[in-house]
N, C-alpha and C positions, 0 to 999 in steps of 0.2 A: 713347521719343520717338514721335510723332503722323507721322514717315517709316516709322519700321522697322512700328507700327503696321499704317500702307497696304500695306507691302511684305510683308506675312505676311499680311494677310487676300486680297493678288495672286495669291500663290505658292499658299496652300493651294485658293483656285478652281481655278489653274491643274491642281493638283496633282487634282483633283476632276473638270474635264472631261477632262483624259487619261486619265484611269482610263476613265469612261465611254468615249472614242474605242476605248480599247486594249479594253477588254470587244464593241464592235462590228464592230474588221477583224480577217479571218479567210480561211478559204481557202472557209468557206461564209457567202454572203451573208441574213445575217438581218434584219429588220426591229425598228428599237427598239423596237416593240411590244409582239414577242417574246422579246425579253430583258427586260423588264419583268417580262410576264407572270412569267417564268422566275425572275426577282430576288424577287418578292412573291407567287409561290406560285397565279400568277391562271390564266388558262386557255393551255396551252398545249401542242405536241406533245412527246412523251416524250423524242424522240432530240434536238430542238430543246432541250429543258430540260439534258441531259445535255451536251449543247454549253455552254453554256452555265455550268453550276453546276461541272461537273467538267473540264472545260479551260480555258476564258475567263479564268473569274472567280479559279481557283486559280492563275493564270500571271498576270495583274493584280495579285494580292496578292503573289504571291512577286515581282514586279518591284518592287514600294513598299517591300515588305520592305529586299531586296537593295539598290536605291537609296540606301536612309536608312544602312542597317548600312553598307558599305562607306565612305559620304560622314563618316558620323560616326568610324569607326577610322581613317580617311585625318587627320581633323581634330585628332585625340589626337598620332597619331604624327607630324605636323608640328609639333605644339606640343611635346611631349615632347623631340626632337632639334632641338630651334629648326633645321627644314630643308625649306626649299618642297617640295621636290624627294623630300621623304618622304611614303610612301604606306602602305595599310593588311597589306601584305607584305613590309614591310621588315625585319620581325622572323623572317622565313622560313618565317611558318608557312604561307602558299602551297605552298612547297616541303615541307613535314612533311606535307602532305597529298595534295599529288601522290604523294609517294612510298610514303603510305598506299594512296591508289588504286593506282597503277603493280604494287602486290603481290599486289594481288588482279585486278585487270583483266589483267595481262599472265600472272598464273598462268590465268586462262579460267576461274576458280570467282566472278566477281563477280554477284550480284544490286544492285537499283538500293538497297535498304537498305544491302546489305554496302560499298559502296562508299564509301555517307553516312559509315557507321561508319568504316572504314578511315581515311576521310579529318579523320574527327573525330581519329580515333587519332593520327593521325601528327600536326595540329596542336599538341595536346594534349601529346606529349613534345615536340616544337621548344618551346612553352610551358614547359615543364620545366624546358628547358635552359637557356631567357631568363631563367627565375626564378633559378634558382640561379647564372647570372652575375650578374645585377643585382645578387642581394645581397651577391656577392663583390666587383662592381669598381665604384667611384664616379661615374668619367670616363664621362660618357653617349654620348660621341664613339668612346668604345673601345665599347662596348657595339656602337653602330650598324654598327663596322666590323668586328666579330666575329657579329652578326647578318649580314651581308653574305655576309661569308667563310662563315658554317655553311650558308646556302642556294644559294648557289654548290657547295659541295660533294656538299649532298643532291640538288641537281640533276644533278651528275655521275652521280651512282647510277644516279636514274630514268634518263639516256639510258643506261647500261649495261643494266640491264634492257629497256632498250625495242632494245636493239642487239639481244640475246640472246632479245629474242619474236617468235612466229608471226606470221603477217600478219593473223589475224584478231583476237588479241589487241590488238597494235600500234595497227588503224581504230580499235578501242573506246577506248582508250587519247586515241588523235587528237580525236577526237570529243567525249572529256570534255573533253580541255584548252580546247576551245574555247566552252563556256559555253552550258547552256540553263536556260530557265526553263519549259518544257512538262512536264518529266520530274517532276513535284511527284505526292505525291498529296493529300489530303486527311489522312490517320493522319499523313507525313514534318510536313504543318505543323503537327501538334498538337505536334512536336517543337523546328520552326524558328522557331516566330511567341513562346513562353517562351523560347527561349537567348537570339530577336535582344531580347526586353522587357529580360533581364537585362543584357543588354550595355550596351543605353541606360541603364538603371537605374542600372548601375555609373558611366559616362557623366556622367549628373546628379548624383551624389553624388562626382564630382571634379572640377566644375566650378571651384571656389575653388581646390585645387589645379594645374588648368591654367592659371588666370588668374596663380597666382602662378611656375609655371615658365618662362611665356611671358620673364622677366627674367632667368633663369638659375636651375640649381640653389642657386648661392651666394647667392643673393636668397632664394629660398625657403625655406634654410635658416636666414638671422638672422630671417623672420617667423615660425620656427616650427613650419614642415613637417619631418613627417616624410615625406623624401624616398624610401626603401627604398621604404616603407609606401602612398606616394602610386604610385611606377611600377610598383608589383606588384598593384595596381588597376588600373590605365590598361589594362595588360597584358593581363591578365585581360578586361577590357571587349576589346581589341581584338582579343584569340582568338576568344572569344564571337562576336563580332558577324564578322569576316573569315570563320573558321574555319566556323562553321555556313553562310553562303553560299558558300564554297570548298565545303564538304559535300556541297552541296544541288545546287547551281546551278553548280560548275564553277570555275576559276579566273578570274573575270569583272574583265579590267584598267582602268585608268584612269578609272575614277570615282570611285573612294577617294583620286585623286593630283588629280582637276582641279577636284572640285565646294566643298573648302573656300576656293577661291581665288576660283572664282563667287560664293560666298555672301560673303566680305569685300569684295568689288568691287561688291555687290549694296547691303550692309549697312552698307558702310564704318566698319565697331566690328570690335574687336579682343576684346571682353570675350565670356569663350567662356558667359555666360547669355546671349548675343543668336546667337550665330552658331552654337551648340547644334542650338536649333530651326529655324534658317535650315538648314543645311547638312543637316538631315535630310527638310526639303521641297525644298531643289534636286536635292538626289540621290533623291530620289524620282519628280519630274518627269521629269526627265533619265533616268532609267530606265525608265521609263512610254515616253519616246518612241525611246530604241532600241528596246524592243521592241516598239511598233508600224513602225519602220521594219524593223527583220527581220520579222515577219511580213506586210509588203508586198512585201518583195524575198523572199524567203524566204533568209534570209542566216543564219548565226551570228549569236549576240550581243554575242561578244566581237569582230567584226570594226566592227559599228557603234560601242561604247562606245571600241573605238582610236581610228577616224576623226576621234568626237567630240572625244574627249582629249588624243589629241595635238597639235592648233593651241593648245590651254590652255596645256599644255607648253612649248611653242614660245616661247608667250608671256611666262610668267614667268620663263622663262630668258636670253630677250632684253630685256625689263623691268629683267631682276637685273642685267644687264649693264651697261643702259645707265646705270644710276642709278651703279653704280660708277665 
Protein backbone atom coordinates (compact mmCIF):
# COMPACT_ATOMS: atom_id res chain seq x y z
CA UNK A 1 0.00 0.00 0.00
CA UNK A 2 1.08 3.70 -1.13
CA UNK A 3 0.54 4.54 3.19
CA UNK A 4 2.85 1.78 4.56
CA UNK A 5 5.06 2.91 1.51
CA UNK A 6 5.20 6.77 2.92
CA UNK A 7 5.56 5.27 6.40
CA UNK A 8 8.87 3.27 5.66
CA UNK A 9 10.47 5.66 3.56
CA UNK A 10 9.52 8.24 7.24
CA UNK A 11 10.97 5.95 9.53
CA UNK A 12 14.06 4.94 7.67
CA UNK A 13 15.01 8.95 7.27
CA UNK A 14 14.14 9.25 10.66
CA UNK A 15 16.04 6.23 11.44
CA UNK A 16 19.11 8.03 9.32
CA UNK A 17 19.04 11.59 11.01
CA UNK A 18 19.28 10.03 14.51
CA UNK A 19 22.00 8.15 13.74
CA UNK A 20 23.66 11.19 12.48
CA UNK A 21 22.44 13.26 15.73
CA UNK A 22 23.55 10.25 17.97
CA UNK A 23 27.18 10.20 16.03
CA UNK A 24 27.34 14.17 17.08
CA UNK A 25 26.39 14.52 21.10
CA UNK A 26 28.85 13.55 23.20
CA UNK A 27 30.73 14.69 26.36
CA UNK A 28 33.20 16.28 23.61
CA UNK A 29 31.93 18.92 21.39
CA UNK A 30 32.92 18.24 17.67
CA UNK A 31 32.04 19.98 14.76
CA UNK A 32 30.06 18.03 11.70
CA UNK A 33 32.79 18.80 9.75
CA UNK A 34 34.97 16.77 11.63
CA UNK A 35 33.15 13.73 11.86
CA UNK A 36 32.72 13.90 8.27
CA UNK A 37 36.13 14.24 7.64
CA UNK A 38 36.42 11.20 10.20
CA UNK A 39 33.58 9.20 8.42
CA UNK A 40 35.30 9.55 4.72
CA UNK A 41 38.95 9.27 5.57
CA UNK A 42 39.38 13.41 4.77
CA UNK A 43 41.59 15.55 6.82
CA UNK A 44 41.25 15.46 10.20
CA UNK A 45 42.93 15.24 13.83
CA UNK A 46 43.93 11.71 15.07
CA UNK A 47 42.35 11.72 18.56
CA UNK A 48 39.30 13.61 16.82
CA UNK A 49 39.08 10.56 14.37
CA UNK A 50 39.51 7.97 17.19
CA UNK A 51 36.39 9.77 18.83
CA UNK A 52 34.90 9.41 16.47
CA UNK A 53 35.39 5.77 14.51
CA UNK A 54 36.05 3.92 17.89
CA UNK A 55 33.33 5.22 20.28
CA UNK A 56 30.57 7.28 18.36
CA UNK A 57 30.22 5.50 15.57
CA UNK A 58 30.64 1.77 17.19
CA UNK A 59 27.79 2.74 19.98
CA UNK A 60 25.54 4.27 16.95
CA UNK A 61 25.67 0.82 15.39
CA UNK A 62 25.42 -1.30 18.46
CA UNK A 63 22.21 1.07 19.36
CA UNK A 64 20.47 0.18 15.66
CA UNK A 65 21.67 -3.00 16.17
CA UNK A 66 20.22 -3.63 19.68
CA UNK A 67 16.98 -1.59 18.68
CA UNK A 68 15.94 -3.74 15.72
CA UNK A 69 17.07 -7.26 17.55
CA UNK A 70 15.25 -6.66 20.65
CA UNK A 71 12.02 -5.05 18.64
CA UNK A 72 11.93 -7.89 16.28
CA UNK A 73 12.28 -10.95 19.21
CA UNK A 74 9.73 -8.95 21.26
CA UNK A 75 7.38 -9.18 17.94
CA UNK A 76 8.01 -13.17 17.49
CA UNK A 77 7.21 -13.92 21.01
CA UNK A 78 3.97 -11.91 21.18
CA UNK A 79 2.93 -13.57 18.24
CA UNK A 80 4.07 -16.96 19.19
CA UNK A 81 2.06 -16.90 22.82
CA UNK A 82 -0.77 -14.72 21.22
CA UNK A 83 0.12 -12.26 24.33
CA UNK A 84 0.68 -8.23 24.29
CA UNK A 85 2.13 -8.48 27.27
CA UNK A 86 5.05 -10.83 25.96
CA UNK A 87 8.38 -9.70 25.45
CA UNK A 88 11.86 -10.81 24.03
CA UNK A 89 12.66 -12.46 27.68
CA UNK A 90 9.97 -14.26 28.38
CA UNK A 91 11.61 -17.46 27.53
CA UNK A 92 14.35 -16.55 30.37
CA UNK A 93 17.01 -16.41 28.51
CA UNK A 94 17.53 -12.77 30.05
CA UNK A 95 17.92 -14.84 33.18
CA UNK A 96 20.28 -17.73 31.52
CA UNK A 97 22.50 -14.98 30.98
CA UNK A 98 22.46 -13.00 33.95
CA UNK A 99 23.33 -15.91 35.74
CA UNK A 100 26.10 -16.51 33.07
CA UNK A 101 27.45 -13.30 33.95
CA UNK A 102 26.65 -13.24 37.92
CA UNK A 103 29.52 -16.50 37.70
CA UNK A 104 31.97 -14.96 36.42
CA UNK A 105 31.50 -11.11 37.42
CA UNK A 106 30.67 -12.03 41.15
CA UNK A 107 33.61 -14.83 41.13
CA UNK A 108 36.17 -11.27 40.12
CA UNK A 109 37.72 -13.36 37.07
CA UNK A 110 35.37 -11.38 34.44
CA UNK A 111 36.93 -9.68 31.35
CA UNK A 112 34.43 -7.70 29.04
CA UNK A 113 34.76 -10.89 26.22
CA UNK A 114 34.43 -13.51 29.24
CA UNK A 115 31.30 -11.92 30.18
CA UNK A 116 29.85 -11.69 26.39
CA UNK A 117 30.73 -15.44 26.58
CA UNK A 118 29.29 -16.36 29.86
CA UNK A 119 26.28 -14.73 28.96
CA UNK A 120 25.99 -16.24 25.65
CA UNK A 121 26.50 -19.37 27.68
CA UNK A 122 23.92 -19.34 30.07
CA UNK A 123 21.34 -18.10 27.12
CA UNK A 124 22.20 -20.79 25.23
CA UNK A 125 21.32 -23.80 27.82
CA UNK A 126 17.90 -21.63 29.10
CA UNK A 127 17.59 -22.28 25.02
CA UNK A 128 18.22 -25.88 25.58
CA UNK A 129 15.91 -26.21 28.04
CA UNK A 130 12.97 -24.36 25.92
CA UNK A 131 13.86 -26.60 23.13
CA UNK A 132 13.52 -29.82 24.60
CA UNK A 133 10.18 -28.68 26.50
CA UNK A 134 8.67 -27.49 23.35
CA UNK A 135 9.18 -30.69 21.81
CA UNK A 136 7.85 -32.47 24.66
CA UNK A 137 4.56 -30.33 25.46
CA UNK A 138 2.10 -28.98 22.90
CA UNK A 139 0.10 -26.30 25.10
CA UNK A 140 1.97 -23.10 24.16
CA UNK A 141 0.40 -21.48 27.46
CA UNK A 142 2.20 -24.24 29.53
CA UNK A 143 5.33 -23.62 27.75
CA UNK A 144 4.95 -19.71 28.62
CA UNK A 145 4.23 -20.46 32.31
CA UNK A 146 7.16 -22.89 32.71
CA UNK A 147 9.23 -20.36 30.85
CA UNK A 148 8.08 -18.05 33.64
CA UNK A 149 8.60 -20.28 36.40
CA UNK A 150 12.30 -21.54 35.05
CA UNK A 151 13.48 -17.62 35.00
CA UNK A 152 12.05 -16.77 38.22
CA UNK A 153 13.99 -19.57 39.66
CA UNK A 154 17.34 -18.74 37.73
CA UNK A 155 16.90 -15.38 39.13
CA UNK A 156 16.56 -16.69 42.62
CA UNK A 157 20.27 -18.07 42.07
CA UNK A 158 21.86 -14.89 40.64
CA UNK A 159 20.28 -12.86 43.97
CA UNK A 160 22.00 -15.72 46.07
CA UNK A 161 25.22 -15.23 44.59
CA UNK A 162 24.88 -11.71 44.47
CA UNK A 163 23.90 -12.14 48.55
CA UNK A 164 27.10 -14.08 48.90
CA UNK A 165 29.62 -11.51 46.84
CA UNK A 166 32.02 -8.79 47.71
CA UNK A 167 31.15 -5.25 47.24
CA UNK A 168 33.20 -4.93 44.45
CA UNK A 169 32.13 -7.72 42.66
CA UNK A 170 28.26 -6.97 43.53
CA UNK A 171 28.97 -2.57 41.56
CA UNK A 172 30.28 -4.73 38.57
CA UNK A 173 27.44 -6.94 38.67
CA UNK A 174 24.90 -3.69 39.28
CA UNK A 175 26.34 -1.85 36.47
CA UNK A 176 26.01 -4.67 33.94
CA UNK A 177 22.37 -5.24 34.67
CA UNK A 178 21.74 -1.95 33.82
CA UNK A 179 22.50 -1.68 30.19
CA UNK A 180 25.42 0.02 28.04
CA UNK A 181 26.10 0.45 24.70
CA UNK A 182 29.86 2.12 25.02
CA UNK A 183 31.54 -1.04 26.16
CA UNK A 184 31.49 -2.65 22.28
CA UNK A 185 34.60 -2.85 20.52
CA UNK A 186 35.10 -3.20 17.18
CA UNK A 187 36.57 -7.46 17.03
CA UNK A 188 32.80 -7.94 19.89
CA UNK A 189 30.80 -6.67 16.49
CA UNK A 190 32.59 -8.80 13.97
CA UNK A 191 30.78 -11.23 16.49
CA UNK A 192 27.20 -9.36 17.15
CA UNK A 193 26.41 -7.66 13.83
CA UNK A 194 26.39 -12.09 12.12
CA UNK A 195 24.36 -13.48 15.14
CA UNK A 196 21.95 -10.29 15.18
CA UNK A 197 21.93 -10.97 10.70
CA UNK A 198 21.16 -14.61 11.61
CA UNK A 199 18.32 -13.88 13.95
CA UNK A 200 16.71 -11.65 11.37
CA UNK A 201 17.34 -14.21 8.70
CA UNK A 202 15.73 -16.77 10.80
CA UNK A 203 13.04 -13.97 11.45
CA UNK A 204 12.24 -13.58 7.47
CA UNK A 205 12.20 -17.17 6.80
CA UNK A 206 9.18 -17.60 9.59
CA UNK A 207 7.41 -15.06 8.57
CA UNK A 208 4.45 -17.35 6.95
CA UNK A 209 4.66 -19.32 9.83
CA UNK A 210 4.02 -16.31 12.19
CA UNK A 211 1.28 -15.14 10.07
CA UNK A 212 -0.14 -18.33 10.36
CA UNK A 213 0.16 -18.82 14.28
CA UNK A 214 -1.09 -15.39 14.76
CA UNK A 215 -4.80 -17.73 14.61
CA UNK A 216 -3.74 -20.28 16.95
CA UNK A 217 -1.61 -23.37 16.79
CA UNK A 218 -4.84 -25.47 15.91
CA UNK A 219 -5.16 -23.19 12.79
CA UNK A 220 -1.80 -23.62 11.72
CA UNK A 221 -1.92 -26.91 12.13
CA UNK A 222 -5.05 -27.94 9.48
CA UNK A 223 -2.85 -25.45 7.11
CA UNK A 224 -0.10 -27.57 7.43
CA UNK A 225 2.47 -26.35 9.74
CA UNK A 226 4.69 -27.98 11.23
CA UNK A 227 4.37 -26.53 14.41
CA UNK A 228 7.39 -28.18 16.70
CA UNK A 229 9.53 -27.45 13.64
CA UNK A 230 8.04 -23.65 13.27
CA UNK A 231 8.63 -22.58 17.42
CA UNK A 232 12.10 -24.27 17.53
CA UNK A 233 12.92 -21.55 14.64
CA UNK A 234 11.13 -18.75 16.21
CA UNK A 235 13.16 -19.81 19.16
CA UNK A 236 16.26 -20.02 17.98
CA UNK A 237 15.85 -16.43 16.18
CA UNK A 238 14.95 -15.07 19.41
CA UNK A 239 18.09 -16.47 21.43
CA UNK A 240 20.07 -15.15 18.72
CA UNK A 241 18.89 -11.80 18.47
CA UNK A 242 17.75 -11.19 22.75
CA UNK A 243 20.79 -13.26 23.73
CA UNK A 244 23.68 -11.70 21.62
CA UNK A 245 22.34 -8.06 22.85
CA UNK A 246 21.91 -9.41 26.57
CA UNK A 247 25.67 -10.43 25.71
CA UNK A 248 26.93 -7.34 24.51
CA UNK A 249 24.96 -4.64 25.86
CA UNK A 250 23.32 -5.72 29.18
CA UNK A 251 19.92 -6.77 29.96
CA UNK A 252 18.41 -3.61 27.94
CA UNK A 253 14.17 -3.77 29.06
CA UNK A 254 11.24 -2.61 27.28
CA UNK A 255 11.84 -2.09 23.88
CA UNK A 256 11.42 -5.71 22.93
CA UNK A 257 7.85 -5.39 24.91
CA UNK A 258 6.68 -1.73 23.52
CA UNK A 259 8.03 -1.11 19.97
CA UNK A 260 5.84 -3.97 18.12
CA UNK A 261 2.74 -2.20 19.36
CA UNK A 262 4.17 1.18 18.03
CA UNK A 263 4.88 -0.32 14.82
CA UNK A 264 0.98 -2.00 14.50
CA UNK A 265 -0.36 1.48 15.76
CA UNK A 266 1.94 2.95 13.14
CA UNK A 267 1.14 0.34 10.43
CA UNK A 268 -2.12 -0.69 11.17
CA UNK A 269 -1.44 -4.53 9.36
CA UNK A 270 -1.26 -7.38 11.14
CA UNK A 271 0.66 -9.43 8.38
CA UNK A 272 4.11 -9.96 9.94
CA UNK A 273 5.78 -9.14 5.98
CA UNK A 274 4.80 -5.57 6.80
CA UNK A 275 5.29 -5.15 10.46
CA UNK A 276 8.78 -7.29 10.17
CA UNK A 277 10.38 -4.43 8.58
CA UNK A 278 8.46 -1.87 10.51
CA UNK A 279 9.34 -3.01 13.86
CA UNK A 280 12.99 -3.24 13.10
CA UNK A 281 13.07 0.63 11.95
CA UNK A 282 10.93 1.70 15.11
CA UNK A 283 13.22 -0.12 17.44
CA UNK A 284 15.92 1.13 15.75
CA UNK A 285 14.86 4.72 16.08
CA UNK A 286 13.62 4.42 19.43
CA UNK A 287 17.08 3.21 20.49
CA UNK A 288 19.01 5.69 18.56
CA UNK A 289 17.15 8.12 20.88
CA UNK A 290 17.53 6.74 24.36
CA UNK A 291 20.91 6.76 23.71
CA UNK A 292 21.23 10.11 22.64
CA UNK A 293 19.06 11.03 25.71
CA UNK A 294 21.56 9.06 28.11
CA UNK A 295 24.40 10.56 26.77
CA UNK A 296 22.81 14.16 27.36
CA UNK A 297 21.94 13.40 30.82
CA UNK A 298 24.57 10.94 31.31
CA UNK A 299 22.02 8.34 32.62
CA UNK A 300 22.00 4.51 32.04
CA UNK A 301 20.22 3.12 29.25
CA UNK A 302 18.12 0.82 30.61
CA UNK A 303 16.58 3.76 32.91
CA UNK A 304 15.74 5.82 29.61
CA UNK A 305 14.35 2.63 27.41
CA UNK A 306 11.95 2.09 31.06
CA UNK A 307 10.76 5.67 31.05
CA UNK A 308 10.13 5.09 27.43
CA UNK A 309 8.23 1.78 27.73
CA UNK A 310 6.42 1.83 30.35
CA UNK A 311 3.53 4.54 29.33
CA UNK A 312 3.36 1.92 26.03
CA UNK A 313 2.69 -0.47 28.76
CA UNK A 314 0.34 1.25 30.55
CA UNK A 315 -1.35 1.74 27.57
CA UNK A 316 -2.17 -1.57 26.12
CA UNK A 317 -3.02 -2.81 29.27
CA UNK A 318 -5.57 -0.26 29.71
CA UNK A 319 -6.62 -0.30 25.88
CA UNK A 320 -6.94 -4.45 26.68
CA UNK A 321 -9.10 -3.48 29.22
CA UNK A 322 -11.26 -1.23 28.10
CA UNK A 323 -12.08 -3.01 24.90
CA UNK A 324 -13.25 -5.87 27.31
Amino acid sequence: MRSHGIIFLSLTVLVAVLFAIDMAVGAVNIPISDIWAALTGGDCQQATAKIIIDIRLIKAIAALLAGAALSVSGLQMQTVFRNPLAGPYVLGISSGASLGVALIVLAGVGSSLGIAGAAWAGAAAVLAVMMAVSHRIKDIMVILILGIMFSSGVSAVVQILQYLSNDESLKAFVIWTMGSLGDITWHQMSIILPAIAGGIGLAILTIKPLNMLMFGEDYAMTMGLDVKRARGLIFLSTTLLAGTVTAFCGPIGFIGLAMPHVTRMLLRDSDHRILLPGTILTGAAVMLICDIVSKLFTLPVNAITALLGIPIVIWIVLRNNTSD
